[in-house]
OpenMM code with the backbone's topology and positions (N, CA, C; nanometers):
from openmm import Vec3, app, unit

residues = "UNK UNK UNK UNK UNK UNK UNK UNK UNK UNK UNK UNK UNK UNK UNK UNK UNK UNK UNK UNK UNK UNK UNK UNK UNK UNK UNK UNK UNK UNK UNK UNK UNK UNK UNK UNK UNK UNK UNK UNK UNK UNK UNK UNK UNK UNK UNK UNK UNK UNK UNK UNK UNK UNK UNK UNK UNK UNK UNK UNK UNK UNK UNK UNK UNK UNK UNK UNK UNK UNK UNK UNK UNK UNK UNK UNK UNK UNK UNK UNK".split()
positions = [
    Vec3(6.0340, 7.6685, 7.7318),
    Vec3(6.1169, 7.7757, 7.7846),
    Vec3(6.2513, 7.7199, 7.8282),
    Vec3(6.3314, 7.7708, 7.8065),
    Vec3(6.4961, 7.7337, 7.8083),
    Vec3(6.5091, 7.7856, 7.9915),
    Vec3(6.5572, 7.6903, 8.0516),
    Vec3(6.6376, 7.6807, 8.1813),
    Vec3(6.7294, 7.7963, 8.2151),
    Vec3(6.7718, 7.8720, 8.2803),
    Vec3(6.8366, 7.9821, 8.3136),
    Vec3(6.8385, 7.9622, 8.4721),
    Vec3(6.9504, 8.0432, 8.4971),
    Vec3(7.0175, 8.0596, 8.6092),
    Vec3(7.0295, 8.2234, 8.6783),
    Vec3(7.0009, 8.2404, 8.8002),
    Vec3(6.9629, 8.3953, 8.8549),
    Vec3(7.0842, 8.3656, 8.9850),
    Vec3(7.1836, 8.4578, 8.9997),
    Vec3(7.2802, 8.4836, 9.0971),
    Vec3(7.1572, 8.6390, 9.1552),
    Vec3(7.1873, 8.5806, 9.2926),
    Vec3(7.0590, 8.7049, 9.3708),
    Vec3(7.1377, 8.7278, 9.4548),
    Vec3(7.1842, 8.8549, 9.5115),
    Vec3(7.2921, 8.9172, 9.6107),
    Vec3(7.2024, 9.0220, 9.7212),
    Vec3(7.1937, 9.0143, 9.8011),
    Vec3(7.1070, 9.0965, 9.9012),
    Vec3(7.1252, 9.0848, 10.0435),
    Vec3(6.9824, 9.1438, 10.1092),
    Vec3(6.9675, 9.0973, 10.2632),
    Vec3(6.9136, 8.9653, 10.2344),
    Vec3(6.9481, 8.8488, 10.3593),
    Vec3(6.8404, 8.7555, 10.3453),
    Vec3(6.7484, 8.7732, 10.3272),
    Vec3(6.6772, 8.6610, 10.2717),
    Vec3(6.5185, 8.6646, 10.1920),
    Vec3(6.5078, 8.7150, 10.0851),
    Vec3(6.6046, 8.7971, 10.0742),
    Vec3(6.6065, 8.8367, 9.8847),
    Vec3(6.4549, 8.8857, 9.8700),
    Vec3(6.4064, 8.9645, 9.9354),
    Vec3(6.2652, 8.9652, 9.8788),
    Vec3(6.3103, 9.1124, 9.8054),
    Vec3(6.4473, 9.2062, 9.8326),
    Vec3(6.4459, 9.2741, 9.7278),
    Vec3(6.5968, 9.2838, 9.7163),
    Vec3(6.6219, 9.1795, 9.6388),
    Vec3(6.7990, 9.1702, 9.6053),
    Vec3(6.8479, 9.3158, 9.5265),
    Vec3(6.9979, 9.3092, 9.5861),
    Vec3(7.0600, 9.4941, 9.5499),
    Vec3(7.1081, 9.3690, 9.3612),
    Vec3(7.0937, 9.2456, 9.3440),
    Vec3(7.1773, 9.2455, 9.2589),
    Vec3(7.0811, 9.0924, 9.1994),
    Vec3(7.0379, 9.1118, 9.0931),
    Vec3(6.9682, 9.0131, 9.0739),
    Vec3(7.0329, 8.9453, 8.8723),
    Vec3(7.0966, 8.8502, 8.8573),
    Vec3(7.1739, 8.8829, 8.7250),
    Vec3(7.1578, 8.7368, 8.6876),
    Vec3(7.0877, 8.7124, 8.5562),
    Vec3(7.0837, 8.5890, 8.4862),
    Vec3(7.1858, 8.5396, 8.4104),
    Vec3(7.1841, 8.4278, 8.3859),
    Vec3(7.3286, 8.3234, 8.3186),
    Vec3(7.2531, 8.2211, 8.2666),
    Vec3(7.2970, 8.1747, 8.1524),
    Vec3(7.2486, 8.0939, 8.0849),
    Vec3(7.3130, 7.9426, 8.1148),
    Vec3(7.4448, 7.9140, 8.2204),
    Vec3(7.4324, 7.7934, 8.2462),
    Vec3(7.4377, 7.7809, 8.3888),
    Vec3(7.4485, 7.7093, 8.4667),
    Vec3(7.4515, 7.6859, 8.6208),
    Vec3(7.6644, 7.7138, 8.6294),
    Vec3(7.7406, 7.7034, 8.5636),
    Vec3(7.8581, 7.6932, 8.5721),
    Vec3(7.8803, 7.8598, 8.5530),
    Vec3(7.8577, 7.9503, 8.4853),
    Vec3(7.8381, 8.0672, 8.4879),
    Vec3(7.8246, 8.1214, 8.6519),
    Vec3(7.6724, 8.0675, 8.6587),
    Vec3(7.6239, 8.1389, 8.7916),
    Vec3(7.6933, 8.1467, 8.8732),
    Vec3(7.7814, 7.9904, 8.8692),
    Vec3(7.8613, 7.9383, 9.0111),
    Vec3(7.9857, 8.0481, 9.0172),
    Vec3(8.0121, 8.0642, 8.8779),
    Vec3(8.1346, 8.1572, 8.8779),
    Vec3(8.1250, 8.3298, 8.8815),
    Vec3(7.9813, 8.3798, 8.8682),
    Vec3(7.9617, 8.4817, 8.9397),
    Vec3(7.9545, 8.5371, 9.0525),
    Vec3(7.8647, 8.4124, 9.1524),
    Vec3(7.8325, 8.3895, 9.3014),
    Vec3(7.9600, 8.4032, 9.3453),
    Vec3(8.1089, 8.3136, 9.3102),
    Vec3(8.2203, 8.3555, 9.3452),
    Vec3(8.2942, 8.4228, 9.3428),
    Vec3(8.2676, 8.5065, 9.2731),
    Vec3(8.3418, 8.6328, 9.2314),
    Vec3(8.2637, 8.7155, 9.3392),
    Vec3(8.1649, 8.7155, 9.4032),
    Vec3(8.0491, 8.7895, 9.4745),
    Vec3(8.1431, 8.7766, 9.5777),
    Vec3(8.1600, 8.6718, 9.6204),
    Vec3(8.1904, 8.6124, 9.7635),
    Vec3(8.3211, 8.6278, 9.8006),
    Vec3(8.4399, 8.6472, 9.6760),
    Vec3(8.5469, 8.7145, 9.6343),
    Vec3(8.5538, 8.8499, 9.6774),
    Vec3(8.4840, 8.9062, 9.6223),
    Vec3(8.4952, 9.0409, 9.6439),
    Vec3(8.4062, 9.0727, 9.7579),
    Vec3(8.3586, 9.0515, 9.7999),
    Vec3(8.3149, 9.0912, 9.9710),
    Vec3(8.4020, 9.0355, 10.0832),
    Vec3(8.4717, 8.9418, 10.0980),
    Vec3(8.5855, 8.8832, 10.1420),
    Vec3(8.7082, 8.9846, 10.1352),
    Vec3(8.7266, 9.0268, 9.9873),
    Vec3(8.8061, 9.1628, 10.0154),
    Vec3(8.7816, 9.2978, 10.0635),
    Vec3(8.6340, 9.3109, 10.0591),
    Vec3(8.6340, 9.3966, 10.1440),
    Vec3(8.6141, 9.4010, 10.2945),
    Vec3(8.6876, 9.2605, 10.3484),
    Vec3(8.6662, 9.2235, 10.5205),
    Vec3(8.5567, 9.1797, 10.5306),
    Vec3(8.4035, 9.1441, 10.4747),
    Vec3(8.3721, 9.0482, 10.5186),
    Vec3(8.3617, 8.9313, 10.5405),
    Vec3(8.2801, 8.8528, 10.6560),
    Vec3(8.3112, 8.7365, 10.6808),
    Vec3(8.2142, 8.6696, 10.5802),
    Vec3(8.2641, 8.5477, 10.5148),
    Vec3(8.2200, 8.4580, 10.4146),
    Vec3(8.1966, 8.3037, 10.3940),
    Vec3(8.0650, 8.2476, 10.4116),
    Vec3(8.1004, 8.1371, 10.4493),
    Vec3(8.0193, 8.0633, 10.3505),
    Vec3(8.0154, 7.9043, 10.3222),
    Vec3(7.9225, 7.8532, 10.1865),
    Vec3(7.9831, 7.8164, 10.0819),
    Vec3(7.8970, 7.7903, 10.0257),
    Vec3(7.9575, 7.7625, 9.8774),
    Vec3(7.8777, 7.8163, 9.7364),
    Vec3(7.9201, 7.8586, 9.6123),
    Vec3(7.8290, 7.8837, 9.5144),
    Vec3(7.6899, 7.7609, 9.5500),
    Vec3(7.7353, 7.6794, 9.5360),
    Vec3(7.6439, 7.5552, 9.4924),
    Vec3(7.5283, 7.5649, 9.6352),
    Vec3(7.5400, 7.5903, 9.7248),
    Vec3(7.4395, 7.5915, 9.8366),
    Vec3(7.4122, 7.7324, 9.8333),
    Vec3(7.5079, 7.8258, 9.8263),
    Vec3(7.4916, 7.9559, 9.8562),
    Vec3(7.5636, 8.0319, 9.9755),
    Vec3(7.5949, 8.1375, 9.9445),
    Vec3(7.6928, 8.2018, 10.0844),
    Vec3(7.6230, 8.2679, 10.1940),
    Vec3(7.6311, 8.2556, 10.2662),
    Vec3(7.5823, 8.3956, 10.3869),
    Vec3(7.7303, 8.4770, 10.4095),
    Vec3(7.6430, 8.6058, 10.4389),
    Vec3(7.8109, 8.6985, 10.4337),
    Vec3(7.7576, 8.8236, 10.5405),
    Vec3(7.8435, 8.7807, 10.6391),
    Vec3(7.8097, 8.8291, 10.7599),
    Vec3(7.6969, 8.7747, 10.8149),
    Vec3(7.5918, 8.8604, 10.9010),
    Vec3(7.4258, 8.8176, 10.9104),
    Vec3(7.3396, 8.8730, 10.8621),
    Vec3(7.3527, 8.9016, 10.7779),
    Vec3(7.2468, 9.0111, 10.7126),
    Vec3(7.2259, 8.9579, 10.5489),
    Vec3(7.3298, 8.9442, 10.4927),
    Vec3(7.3098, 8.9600, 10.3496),
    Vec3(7.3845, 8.8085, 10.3112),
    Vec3(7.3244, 8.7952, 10.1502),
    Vec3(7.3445, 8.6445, 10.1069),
    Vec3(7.3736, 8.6152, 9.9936),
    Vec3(7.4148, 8.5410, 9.8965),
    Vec3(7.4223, 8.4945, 9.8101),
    Vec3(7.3622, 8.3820, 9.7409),
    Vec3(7.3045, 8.3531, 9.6409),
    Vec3(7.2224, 8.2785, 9.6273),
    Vec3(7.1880, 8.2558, 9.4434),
    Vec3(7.1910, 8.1294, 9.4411),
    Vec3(7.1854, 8.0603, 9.2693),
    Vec3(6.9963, 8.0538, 9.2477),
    Vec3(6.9815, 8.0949, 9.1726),
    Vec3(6.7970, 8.0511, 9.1493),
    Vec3(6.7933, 7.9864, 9.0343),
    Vec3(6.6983, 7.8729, 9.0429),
    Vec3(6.6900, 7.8018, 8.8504),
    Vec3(6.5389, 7.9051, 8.8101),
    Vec3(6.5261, 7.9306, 8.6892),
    Vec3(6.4312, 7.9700, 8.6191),
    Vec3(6.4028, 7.9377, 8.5186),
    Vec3(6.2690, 7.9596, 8.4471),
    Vec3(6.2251, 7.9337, 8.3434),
    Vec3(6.1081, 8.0034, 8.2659),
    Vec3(6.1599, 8.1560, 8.3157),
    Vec3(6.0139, 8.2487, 8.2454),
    Vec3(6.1045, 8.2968, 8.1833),
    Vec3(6.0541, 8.3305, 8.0674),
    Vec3(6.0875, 8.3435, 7.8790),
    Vec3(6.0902, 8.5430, 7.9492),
    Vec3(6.0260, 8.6280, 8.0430),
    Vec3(6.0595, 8.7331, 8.0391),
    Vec3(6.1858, 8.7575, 8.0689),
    Vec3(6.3114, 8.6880, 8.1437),
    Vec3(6.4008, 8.7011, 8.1773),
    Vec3(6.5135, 8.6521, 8.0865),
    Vec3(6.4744, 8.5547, 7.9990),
    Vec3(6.5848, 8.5397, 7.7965),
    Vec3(6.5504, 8.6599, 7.7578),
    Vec3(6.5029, 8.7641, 7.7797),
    Vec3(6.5185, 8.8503, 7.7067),
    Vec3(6.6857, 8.9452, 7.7900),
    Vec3(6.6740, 8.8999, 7.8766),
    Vec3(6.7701, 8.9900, 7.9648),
    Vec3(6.9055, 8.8946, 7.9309),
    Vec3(6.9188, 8.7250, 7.8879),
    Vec3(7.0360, 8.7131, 7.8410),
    Vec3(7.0747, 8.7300, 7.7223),
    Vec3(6.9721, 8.7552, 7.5955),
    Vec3(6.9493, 8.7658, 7.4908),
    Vec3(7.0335, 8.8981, 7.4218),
    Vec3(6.9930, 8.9817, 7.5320),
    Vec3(7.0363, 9.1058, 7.5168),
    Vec3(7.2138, 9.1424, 7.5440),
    Vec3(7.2902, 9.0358, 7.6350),
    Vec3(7.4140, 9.0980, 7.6918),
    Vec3(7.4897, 8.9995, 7.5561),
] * unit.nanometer
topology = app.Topology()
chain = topology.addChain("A")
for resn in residues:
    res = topology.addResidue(resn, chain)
    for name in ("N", "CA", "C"):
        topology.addAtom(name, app.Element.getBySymbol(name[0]), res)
């Protein structure tokens, strides 16, 4: 199974992220997560982190890189 990358946007714990979006390299992800952290920054919130560790944004909600490797989720980069 081919390596993939999951940008997860939510409340902490992500146990049900508003934004859950696969990338096929880790350099992708990093540049989605920032664009995340980008654009919540413009909308006044506070932003702190990095792609590579992950952001917290405000206290509630987070940003976050996941590695994967279940073949159900190439179907979801397969497809864009």
């Amino acid at each position: 199974m081919a390596k993939h990358y999951h940008v997860l946007v939510g409340m902490r714990g992500l146990y049900m992220p508003d934004v859950n979006e696969a990338f096929g390299s880790r350099k992708e992800a990093e540049a989605s997560a920032r664009a995340y952290a980008d654009q919540m920054r413009d909308q006044g919130d506070p932003v702190s982190g990095s792609a590579r560790q992950g952001y917290l944004v405000g206290d509630d909600y987070s940003i976050e890189i996941a590695d994967c490797a279940e073949a159900d989720c190439l179907a979801d980069l397969e497809a864009s």
